[in-house]
mmCIF file of the N, C-alpha and C atoms, coordinates in Angstrom:
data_MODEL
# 
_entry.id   MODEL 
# 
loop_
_atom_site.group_PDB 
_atom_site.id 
_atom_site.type_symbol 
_atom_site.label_atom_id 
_atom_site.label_alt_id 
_atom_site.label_comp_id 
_atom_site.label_asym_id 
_atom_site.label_entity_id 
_atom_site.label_seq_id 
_atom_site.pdbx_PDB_ins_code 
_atom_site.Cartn_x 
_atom_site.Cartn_y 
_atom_site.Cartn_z 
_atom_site.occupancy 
_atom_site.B_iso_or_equiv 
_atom_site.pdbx_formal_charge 
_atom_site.auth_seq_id 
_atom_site.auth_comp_id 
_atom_site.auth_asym_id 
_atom_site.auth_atom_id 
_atom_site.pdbx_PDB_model_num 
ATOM 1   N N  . UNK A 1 1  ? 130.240 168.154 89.705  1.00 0.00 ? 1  UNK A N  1 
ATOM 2   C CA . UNK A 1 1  ? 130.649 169.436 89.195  1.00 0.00 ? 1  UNK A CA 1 
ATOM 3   C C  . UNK A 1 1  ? 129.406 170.307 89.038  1.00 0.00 ? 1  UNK A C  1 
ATOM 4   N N  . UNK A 1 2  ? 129.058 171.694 89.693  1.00 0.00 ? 2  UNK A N  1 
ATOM 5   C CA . UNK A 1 2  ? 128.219 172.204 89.824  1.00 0.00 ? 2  UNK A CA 1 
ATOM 6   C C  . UNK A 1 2  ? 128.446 173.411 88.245  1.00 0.00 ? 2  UNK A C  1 
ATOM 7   N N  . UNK A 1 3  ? 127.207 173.632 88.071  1.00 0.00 ? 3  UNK A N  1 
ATOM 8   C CA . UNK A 1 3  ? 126.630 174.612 86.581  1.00 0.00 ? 3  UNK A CA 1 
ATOM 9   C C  . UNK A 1 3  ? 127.804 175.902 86.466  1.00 0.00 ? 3  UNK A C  1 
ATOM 10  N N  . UNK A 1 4  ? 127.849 175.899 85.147  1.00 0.00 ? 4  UNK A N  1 
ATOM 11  C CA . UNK A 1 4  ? 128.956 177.635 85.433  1.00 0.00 ? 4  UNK A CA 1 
ATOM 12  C C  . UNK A 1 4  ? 127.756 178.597 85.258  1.00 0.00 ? 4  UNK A C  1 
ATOM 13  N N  . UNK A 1 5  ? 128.416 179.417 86.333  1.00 0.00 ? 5  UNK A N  1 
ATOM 14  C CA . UNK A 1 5  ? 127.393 180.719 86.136  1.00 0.00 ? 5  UNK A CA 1 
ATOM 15  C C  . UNK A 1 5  ? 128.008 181.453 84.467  1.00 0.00 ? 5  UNK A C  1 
ATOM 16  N N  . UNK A 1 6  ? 126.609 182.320 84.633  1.00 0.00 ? 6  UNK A N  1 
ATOM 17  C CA . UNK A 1 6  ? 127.178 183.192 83.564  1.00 0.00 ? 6  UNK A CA 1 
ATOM 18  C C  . UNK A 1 6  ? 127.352 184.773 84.120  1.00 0.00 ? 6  UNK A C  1 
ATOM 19  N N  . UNK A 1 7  ? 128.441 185.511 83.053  1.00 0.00 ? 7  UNK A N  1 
ATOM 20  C CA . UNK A 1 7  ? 129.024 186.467 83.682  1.00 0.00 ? 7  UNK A CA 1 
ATOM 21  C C  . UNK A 1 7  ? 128.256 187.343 84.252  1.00 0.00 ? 7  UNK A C  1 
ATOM 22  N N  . UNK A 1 8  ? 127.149 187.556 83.750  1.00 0.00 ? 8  UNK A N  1 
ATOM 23  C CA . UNK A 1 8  ? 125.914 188.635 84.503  1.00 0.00 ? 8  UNK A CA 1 
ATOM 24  C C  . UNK A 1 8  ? 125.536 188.116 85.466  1.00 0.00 ? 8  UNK A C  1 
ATOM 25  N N  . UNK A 1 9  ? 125.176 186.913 85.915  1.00 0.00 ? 9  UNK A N  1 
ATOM 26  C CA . UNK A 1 9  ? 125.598 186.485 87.176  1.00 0.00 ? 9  UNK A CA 1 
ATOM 27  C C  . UNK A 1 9  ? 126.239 186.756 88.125  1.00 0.00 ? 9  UNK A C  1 
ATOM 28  N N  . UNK A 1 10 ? 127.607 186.883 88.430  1.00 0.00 ? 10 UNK A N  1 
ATOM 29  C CA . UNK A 1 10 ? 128.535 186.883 88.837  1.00 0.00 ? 10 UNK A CA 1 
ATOM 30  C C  . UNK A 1 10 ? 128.512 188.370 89.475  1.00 0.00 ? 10 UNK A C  1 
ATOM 31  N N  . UNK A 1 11 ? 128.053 189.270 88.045  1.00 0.00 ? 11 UNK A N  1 
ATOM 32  C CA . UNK A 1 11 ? 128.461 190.857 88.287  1.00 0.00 ? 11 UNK A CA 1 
ATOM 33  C C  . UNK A 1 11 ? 127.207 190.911 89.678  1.00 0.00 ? 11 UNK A C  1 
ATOM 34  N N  . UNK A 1 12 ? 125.791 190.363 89.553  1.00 0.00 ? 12 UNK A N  1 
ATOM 35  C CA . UNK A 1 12 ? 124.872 190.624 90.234  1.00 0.00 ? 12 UNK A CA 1 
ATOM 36  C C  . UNK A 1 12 ? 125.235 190.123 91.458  1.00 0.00 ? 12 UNK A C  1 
ATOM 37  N N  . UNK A 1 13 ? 125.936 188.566 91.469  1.00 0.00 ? 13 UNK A N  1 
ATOM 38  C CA . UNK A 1 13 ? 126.409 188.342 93.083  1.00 0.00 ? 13 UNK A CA 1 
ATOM 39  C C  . UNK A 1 13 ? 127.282 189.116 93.846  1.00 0.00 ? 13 UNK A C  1 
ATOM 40  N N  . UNK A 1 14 ? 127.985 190.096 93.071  1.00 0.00 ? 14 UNK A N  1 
ATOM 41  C CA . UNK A 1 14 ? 128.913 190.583 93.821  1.00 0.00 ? 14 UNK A CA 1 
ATOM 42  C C  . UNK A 1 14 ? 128.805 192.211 93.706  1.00 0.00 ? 14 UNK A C  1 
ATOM 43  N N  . UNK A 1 15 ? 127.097 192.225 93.404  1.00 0.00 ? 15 UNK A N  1 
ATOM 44  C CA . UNK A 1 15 ? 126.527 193.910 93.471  1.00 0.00 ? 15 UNK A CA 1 
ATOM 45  C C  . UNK A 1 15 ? 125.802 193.220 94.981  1.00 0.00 ? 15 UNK A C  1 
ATOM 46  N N  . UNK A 1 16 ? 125.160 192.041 95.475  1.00 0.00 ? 16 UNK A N  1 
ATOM 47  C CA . UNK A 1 16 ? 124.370 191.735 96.274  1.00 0.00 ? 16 UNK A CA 1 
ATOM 48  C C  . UNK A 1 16 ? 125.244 191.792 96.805  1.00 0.00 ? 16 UNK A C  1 
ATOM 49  N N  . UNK A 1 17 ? 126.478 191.199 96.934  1.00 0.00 ? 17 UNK A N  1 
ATOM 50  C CA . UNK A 1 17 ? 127.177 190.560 98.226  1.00 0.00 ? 17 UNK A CA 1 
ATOM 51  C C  . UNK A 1 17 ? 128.110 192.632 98.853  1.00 0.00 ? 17 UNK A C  1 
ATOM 52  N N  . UNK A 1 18 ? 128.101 192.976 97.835  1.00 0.00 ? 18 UNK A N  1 
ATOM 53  C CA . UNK A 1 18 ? 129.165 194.595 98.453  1.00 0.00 ? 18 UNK A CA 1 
ATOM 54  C C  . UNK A 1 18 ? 127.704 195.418 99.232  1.00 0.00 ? 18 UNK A C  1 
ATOM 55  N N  . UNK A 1 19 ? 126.152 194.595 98.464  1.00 0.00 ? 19 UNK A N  1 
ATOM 56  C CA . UNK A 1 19 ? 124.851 195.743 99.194  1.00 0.00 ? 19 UNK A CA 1 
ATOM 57  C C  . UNK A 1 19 ? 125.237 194.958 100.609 1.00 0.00 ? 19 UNK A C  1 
ATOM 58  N N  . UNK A 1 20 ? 125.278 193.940 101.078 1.00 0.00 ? 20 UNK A N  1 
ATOM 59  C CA . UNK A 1 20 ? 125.115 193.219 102.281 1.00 0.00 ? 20 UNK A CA 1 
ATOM 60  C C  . UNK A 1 20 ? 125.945 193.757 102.891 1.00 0.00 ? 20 UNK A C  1 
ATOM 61  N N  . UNK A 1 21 ? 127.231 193.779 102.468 1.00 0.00 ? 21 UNK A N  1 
ATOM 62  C CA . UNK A 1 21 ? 128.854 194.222 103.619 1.00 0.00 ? 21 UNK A CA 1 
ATOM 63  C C  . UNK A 1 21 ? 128.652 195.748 103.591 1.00 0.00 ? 21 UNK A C  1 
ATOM 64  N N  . UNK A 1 22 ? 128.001 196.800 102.760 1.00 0.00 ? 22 UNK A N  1 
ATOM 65  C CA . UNK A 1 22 ? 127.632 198.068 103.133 1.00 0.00 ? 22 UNK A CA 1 
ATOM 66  C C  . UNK A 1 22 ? 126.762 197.997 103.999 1.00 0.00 ? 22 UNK A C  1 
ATOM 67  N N  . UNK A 1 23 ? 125.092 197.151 104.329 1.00 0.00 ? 23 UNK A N  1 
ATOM 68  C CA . UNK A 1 23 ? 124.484 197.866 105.147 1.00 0.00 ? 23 UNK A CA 1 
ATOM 69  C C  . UNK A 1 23 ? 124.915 197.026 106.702 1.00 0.00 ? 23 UNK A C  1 
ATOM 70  N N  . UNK A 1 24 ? 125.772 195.965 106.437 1.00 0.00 ? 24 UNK A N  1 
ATOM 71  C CA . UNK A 1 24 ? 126.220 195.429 107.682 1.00 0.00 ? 24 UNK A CA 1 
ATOM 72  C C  . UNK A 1 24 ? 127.362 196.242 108.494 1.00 0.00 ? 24 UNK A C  1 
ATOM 73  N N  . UNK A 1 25 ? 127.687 197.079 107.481 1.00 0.00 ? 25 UNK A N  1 
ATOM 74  C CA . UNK A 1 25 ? 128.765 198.148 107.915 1.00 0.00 ? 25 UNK A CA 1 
ATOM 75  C C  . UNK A 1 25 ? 128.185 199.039 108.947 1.00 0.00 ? 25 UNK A C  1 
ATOM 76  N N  . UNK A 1 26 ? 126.988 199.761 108.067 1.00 0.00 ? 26 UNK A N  1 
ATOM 77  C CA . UNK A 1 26 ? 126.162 200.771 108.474 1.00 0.00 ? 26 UNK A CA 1 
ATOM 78  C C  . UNK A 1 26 ? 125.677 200.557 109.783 1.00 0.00 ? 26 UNK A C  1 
ATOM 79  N N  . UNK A 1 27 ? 125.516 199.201 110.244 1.00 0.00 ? 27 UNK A N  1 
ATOM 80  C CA . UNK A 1 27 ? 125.124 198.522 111.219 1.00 0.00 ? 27 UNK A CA 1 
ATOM 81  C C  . UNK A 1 27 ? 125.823 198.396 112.801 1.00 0.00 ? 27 UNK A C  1 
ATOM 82  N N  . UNK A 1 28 ? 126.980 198.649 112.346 1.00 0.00 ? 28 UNK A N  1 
ATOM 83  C CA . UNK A 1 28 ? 128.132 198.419 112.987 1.00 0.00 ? 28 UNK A CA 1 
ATOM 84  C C  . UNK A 1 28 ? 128.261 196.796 113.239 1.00 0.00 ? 28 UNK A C  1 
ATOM 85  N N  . UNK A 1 29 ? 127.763 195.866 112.538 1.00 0.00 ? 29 UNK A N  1 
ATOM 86  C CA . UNK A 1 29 ? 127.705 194.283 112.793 1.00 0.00 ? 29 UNK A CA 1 
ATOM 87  C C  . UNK A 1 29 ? 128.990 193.976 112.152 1.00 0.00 ? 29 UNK A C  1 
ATOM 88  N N  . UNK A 1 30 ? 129.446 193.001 113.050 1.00 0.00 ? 30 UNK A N  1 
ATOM 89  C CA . UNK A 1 30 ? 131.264 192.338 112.414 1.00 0.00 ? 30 UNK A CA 1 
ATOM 90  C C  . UNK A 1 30 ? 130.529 191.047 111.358 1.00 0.00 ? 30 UNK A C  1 
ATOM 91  N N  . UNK A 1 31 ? 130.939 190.157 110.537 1.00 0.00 ? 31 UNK A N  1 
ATOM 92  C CA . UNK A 1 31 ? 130.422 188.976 109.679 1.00 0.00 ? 31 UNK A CA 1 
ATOM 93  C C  . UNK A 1 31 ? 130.101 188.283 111.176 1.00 0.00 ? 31 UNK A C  1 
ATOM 94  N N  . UNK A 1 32 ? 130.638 187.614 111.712 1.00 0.00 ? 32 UNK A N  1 
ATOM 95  C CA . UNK A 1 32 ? 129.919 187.024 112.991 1.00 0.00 ? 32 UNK A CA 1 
ATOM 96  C C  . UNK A 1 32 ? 129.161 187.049 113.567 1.00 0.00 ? 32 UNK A C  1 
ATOM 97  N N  . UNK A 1 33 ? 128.601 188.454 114.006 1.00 0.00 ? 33 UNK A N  1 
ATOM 98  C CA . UNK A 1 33 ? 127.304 189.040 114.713 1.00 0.00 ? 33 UNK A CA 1 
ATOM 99  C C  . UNK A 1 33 ? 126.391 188.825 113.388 1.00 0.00 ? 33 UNK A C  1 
ATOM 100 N N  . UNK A 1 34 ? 126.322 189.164 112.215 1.00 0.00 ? 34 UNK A N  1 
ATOM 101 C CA . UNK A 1 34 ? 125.481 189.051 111.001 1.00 0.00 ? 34 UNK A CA 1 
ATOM 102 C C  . UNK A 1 34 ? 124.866 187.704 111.496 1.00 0.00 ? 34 UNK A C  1 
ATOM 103 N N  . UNK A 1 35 ? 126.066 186.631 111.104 1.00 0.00 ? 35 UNK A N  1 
ATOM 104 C CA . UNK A 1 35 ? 125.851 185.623 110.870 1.00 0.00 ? 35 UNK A CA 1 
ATOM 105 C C  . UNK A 1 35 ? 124.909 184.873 111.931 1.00 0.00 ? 35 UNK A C  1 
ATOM 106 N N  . UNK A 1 36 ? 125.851 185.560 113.053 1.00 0.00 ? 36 UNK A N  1 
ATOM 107 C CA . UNK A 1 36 ? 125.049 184.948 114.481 1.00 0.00 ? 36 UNK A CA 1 
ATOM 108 C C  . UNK A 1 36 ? 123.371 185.097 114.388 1.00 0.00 ? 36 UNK A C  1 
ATOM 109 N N  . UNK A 1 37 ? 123.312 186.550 114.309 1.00 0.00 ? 37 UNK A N  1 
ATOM 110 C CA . UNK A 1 37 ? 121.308 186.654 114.116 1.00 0.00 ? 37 UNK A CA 1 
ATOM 111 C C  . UNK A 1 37 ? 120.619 186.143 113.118 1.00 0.00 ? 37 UNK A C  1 
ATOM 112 N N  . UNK A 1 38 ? 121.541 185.905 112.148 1.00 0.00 ? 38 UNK A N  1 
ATOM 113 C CA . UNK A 1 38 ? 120.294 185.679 110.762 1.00 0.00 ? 38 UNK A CA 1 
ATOM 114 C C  . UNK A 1 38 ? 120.903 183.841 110.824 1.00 0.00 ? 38 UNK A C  1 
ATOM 115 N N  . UNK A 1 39 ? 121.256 183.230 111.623 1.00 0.00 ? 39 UNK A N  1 
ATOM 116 C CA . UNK A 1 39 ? 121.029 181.621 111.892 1.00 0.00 ? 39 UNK A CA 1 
ATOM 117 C C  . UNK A 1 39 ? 122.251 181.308 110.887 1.00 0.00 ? 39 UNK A C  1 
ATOM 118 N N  . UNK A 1 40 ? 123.110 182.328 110.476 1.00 0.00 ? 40 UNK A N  1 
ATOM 119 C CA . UNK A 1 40 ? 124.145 181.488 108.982 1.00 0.00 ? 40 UNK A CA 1 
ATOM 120 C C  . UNK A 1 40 ? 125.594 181.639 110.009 1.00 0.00 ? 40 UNK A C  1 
ATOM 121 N N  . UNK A 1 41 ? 126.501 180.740 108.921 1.00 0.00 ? 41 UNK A N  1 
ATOM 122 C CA . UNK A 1 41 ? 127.515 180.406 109.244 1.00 0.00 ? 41 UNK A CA 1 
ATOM 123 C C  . UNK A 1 41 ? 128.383 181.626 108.827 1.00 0.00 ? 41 UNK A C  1 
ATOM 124 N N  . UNK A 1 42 ? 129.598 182.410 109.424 1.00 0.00 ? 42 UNK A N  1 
ATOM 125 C CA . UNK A 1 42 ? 130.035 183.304 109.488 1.00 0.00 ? 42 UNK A CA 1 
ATOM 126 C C  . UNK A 1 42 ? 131.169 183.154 108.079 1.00 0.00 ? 42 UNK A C  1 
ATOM 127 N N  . UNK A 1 43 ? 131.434 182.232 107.494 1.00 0.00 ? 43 UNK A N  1 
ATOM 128 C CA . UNK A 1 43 ? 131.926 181.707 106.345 1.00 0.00 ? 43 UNK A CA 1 
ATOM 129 C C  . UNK A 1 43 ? 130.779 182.044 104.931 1.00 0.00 ? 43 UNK A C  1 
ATOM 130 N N  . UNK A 1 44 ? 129.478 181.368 105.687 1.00 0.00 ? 44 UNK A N  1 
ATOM 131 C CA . UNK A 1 44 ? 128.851 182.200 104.395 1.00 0.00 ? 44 UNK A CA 1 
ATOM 132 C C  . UNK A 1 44 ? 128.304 183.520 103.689 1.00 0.00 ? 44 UNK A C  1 
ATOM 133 N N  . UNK A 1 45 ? 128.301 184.260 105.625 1.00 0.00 ? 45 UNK A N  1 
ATOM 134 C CA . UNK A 1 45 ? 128.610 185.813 105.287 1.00 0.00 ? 45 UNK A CA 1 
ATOM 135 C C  . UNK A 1 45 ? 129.464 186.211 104.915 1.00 0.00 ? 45 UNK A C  1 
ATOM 136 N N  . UNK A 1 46 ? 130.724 185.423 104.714 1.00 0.00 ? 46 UNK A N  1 
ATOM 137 C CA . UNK A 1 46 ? 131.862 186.195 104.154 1.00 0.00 ? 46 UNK A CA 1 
ATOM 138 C C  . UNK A 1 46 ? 131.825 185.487 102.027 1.00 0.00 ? 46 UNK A C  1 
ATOM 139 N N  . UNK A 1 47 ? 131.289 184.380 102.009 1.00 0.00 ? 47 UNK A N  1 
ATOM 140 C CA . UNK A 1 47 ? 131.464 184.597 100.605 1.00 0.00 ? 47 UNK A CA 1 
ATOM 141 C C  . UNK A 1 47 ? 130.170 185.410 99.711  1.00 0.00 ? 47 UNK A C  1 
ATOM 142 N N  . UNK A 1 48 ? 129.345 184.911 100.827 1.00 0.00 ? 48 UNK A N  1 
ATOM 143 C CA . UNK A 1 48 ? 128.236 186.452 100.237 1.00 0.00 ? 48 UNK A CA 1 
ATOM 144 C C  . UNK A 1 48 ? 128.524 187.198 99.934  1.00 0.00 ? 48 UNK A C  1 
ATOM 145 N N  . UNK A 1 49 ? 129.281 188.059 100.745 1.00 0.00 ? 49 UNK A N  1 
ATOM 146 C CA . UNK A 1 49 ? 129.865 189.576 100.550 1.00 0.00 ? 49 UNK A CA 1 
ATOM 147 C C  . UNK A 1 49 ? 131.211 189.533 99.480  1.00 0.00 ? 49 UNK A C  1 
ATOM 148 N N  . UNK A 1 50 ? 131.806 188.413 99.082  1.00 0.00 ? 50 UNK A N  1 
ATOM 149 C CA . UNK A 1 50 ? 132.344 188.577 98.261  1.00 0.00 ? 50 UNK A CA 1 
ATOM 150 C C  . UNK A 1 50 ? 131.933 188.009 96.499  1.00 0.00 ? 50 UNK A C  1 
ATOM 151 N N  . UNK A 1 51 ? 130.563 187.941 96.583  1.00 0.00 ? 51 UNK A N  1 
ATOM 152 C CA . UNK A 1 51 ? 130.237 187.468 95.530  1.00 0.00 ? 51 UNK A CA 1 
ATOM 153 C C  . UNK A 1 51 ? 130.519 185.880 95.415  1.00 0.00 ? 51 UNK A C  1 
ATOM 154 N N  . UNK A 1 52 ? 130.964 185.602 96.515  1.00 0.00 ? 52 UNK A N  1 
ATOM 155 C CA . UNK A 1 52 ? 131.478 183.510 95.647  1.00 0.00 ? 52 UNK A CA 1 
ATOM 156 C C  . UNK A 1 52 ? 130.415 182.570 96.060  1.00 0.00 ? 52 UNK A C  1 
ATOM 157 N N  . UNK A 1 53 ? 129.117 183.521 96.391  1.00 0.00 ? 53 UNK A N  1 
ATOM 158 C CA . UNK A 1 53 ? 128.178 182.406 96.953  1.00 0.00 ? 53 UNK A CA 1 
ATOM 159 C C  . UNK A 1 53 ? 126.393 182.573 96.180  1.00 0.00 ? 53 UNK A C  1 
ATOM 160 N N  . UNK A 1 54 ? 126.020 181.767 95.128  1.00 0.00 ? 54 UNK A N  1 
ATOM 161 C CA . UNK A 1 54 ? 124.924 181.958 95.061  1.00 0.00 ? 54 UNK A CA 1 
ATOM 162 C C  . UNK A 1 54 ? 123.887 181.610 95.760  1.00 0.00 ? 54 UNK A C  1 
ATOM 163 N N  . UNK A 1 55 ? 122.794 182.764 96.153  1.00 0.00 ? 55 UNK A N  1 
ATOM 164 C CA . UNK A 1 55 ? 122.365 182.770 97.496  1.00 0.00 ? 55 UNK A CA 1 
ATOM 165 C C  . UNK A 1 55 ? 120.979 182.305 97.234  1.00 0.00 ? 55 UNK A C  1 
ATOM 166 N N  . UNK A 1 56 ? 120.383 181.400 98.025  1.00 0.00 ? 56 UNK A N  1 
ATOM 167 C CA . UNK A 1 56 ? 118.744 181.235 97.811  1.00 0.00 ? 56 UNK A CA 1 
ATOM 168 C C  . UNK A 1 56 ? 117.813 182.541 98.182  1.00 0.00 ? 56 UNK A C  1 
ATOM 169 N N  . UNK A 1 57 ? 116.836 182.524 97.764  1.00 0.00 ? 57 UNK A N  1 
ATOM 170 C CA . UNK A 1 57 ? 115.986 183.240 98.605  1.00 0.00 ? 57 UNK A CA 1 
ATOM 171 C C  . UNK A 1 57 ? 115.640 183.145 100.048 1.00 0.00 ? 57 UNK A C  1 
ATOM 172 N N  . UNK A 1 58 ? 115.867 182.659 100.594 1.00 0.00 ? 58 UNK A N  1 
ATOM 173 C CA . UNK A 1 58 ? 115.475 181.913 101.716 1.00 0.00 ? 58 UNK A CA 1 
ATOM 174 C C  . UNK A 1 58 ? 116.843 182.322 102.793 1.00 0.00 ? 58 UNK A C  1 
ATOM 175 N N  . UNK A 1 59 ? 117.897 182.509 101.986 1.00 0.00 ? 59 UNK A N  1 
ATOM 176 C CA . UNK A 1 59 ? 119.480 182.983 102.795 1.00 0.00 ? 59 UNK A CA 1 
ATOM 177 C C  . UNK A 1 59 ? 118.989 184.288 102.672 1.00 0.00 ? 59 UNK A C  1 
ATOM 178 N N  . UNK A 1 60 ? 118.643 184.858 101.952 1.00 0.00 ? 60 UNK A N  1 
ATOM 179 C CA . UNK A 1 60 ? 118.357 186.388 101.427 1.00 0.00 ? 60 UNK A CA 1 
ATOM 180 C C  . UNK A 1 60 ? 117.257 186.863 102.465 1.00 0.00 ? 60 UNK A C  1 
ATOM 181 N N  . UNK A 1 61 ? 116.560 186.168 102.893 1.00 0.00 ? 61 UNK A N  1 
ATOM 182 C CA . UNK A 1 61 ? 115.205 186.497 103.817 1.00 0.00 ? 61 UNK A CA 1 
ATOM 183 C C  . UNK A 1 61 ? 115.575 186.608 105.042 1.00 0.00 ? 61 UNK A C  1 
ATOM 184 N N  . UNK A 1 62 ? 117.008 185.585 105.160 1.00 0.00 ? 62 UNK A N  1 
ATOM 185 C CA . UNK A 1 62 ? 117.384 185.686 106.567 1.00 0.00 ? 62 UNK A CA 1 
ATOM 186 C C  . UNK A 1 62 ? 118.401 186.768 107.176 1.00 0.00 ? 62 UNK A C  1 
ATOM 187 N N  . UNK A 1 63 ? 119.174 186.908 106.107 1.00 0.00 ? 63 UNK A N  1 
ATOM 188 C CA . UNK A 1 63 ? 120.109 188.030 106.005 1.00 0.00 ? 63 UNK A CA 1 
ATOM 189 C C  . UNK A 1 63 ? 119.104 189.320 106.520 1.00 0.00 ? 63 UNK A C  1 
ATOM 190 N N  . UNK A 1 64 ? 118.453 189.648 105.615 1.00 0.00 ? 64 UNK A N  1 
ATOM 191 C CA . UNK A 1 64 ? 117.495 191.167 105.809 1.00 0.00 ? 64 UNK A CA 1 
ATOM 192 C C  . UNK A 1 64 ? 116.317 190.718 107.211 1.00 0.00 ? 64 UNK A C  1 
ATOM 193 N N  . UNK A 1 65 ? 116.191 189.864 107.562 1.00 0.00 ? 65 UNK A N  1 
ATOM 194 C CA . UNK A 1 65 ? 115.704 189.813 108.866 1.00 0.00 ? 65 UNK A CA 1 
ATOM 195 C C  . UNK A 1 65 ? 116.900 189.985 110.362 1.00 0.00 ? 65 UNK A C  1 
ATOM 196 N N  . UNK A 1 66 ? 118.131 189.207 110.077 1.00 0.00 ? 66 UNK A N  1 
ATOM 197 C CA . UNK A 1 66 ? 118.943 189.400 110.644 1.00 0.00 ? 66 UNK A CA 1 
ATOM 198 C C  . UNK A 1 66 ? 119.066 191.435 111.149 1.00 0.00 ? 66 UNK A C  1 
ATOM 199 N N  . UNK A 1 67 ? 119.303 191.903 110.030 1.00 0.00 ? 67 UNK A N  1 
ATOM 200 C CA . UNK A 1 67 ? 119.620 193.482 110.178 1.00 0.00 ? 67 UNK A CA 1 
ATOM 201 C C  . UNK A 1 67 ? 118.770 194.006 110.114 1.00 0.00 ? 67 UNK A C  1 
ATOM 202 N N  . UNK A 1 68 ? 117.144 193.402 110.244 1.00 0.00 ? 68 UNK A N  1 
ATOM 203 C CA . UNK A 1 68 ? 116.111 194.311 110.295 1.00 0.00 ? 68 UNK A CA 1 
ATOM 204 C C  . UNK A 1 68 ? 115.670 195.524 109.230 1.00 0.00 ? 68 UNK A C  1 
ATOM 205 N N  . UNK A 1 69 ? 116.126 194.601 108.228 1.00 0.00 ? 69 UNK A N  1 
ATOM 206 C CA . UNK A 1 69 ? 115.657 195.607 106.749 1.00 0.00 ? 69 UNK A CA 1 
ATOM 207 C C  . UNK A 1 69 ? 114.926 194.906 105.952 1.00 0.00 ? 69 UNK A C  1 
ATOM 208 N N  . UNK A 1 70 ? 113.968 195.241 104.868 1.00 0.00 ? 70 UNK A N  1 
ATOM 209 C CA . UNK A 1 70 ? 112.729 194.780 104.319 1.00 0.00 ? 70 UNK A CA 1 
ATOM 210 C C  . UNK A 1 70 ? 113.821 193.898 103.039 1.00 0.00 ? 70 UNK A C  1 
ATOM 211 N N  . UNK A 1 71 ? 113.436 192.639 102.549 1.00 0.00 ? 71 UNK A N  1 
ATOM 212 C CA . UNK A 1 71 ? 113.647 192.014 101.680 1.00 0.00 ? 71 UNK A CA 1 
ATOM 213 C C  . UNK A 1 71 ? 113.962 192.719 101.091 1.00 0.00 ? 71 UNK A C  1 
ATOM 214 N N  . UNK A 1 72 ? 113.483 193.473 100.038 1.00 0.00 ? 72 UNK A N  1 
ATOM 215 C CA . UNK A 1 72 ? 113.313 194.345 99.031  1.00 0.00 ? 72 UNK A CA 1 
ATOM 216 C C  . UNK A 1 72 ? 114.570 195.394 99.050  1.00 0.00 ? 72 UNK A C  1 
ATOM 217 N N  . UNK A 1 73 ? 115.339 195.669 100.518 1.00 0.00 ? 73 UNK A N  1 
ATOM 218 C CA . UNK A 1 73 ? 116.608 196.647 100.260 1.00 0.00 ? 73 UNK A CA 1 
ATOM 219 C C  . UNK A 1 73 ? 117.813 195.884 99.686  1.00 0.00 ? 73 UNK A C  1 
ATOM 220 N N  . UNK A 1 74 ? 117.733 194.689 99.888  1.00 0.00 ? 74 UNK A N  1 
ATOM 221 C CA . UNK A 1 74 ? 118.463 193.757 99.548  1.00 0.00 ? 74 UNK A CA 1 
ATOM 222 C C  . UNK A 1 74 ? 118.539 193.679 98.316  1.00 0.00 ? 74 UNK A C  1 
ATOM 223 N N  . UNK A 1 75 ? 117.373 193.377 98.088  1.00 0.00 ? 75 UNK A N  1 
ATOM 224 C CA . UNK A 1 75 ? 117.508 193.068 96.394  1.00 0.00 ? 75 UNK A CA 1 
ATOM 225 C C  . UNK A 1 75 ? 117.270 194.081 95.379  1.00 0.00 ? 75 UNK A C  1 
ATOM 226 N N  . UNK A 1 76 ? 117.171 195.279 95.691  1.00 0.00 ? 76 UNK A N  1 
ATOM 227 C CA . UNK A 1 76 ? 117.341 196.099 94.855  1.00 0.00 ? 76 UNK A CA 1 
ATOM 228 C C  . UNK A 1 76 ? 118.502 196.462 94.038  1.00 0.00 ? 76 UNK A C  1 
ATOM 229 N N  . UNK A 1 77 ? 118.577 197.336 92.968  1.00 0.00 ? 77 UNK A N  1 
ATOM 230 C CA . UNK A 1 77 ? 119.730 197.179 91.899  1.00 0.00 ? 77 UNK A CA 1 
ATOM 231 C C  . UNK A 1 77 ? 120.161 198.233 91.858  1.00 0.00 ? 77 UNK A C  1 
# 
């Protein structure tokens, strides 16, 4: 049985996961093509974007390399 998040948590995964599905929008990239360039499974671009996935840094590095945007747009608030 894995840790419960706490609710500020939650709110932040799913401020990260709506920044990801906006600039993948912007992109014109479908979750598949995302997934395809940044090496992830098209399942975990989709719970990203819905907040149900806490993400390493390391998913986060690949994501913003995938779409060719600096770490840092990602994780901004």
């Amino acid at each position: 049985m894995g840790a419960k998040r706490l609710p500020e948590t939650d709110g932040l995964l799913r401020d990260f996961g709506a920044r990801v599905r906006e600039m993948r929008r912007q992109q014109g990239l479908t979750q598949v093509e995302l997934a395809e360039i940044s090496g992830l499974h098209r399942v975990t671009v989709a719970k990203i974007e819905t907040g149900q996935l806490d993400v390493q840094l390391s998913t986060v590095h690949r994501l913003a390399g995938g779409m060719g945007v600096p770490l840092s747009e990602l994780l901004r608030s």
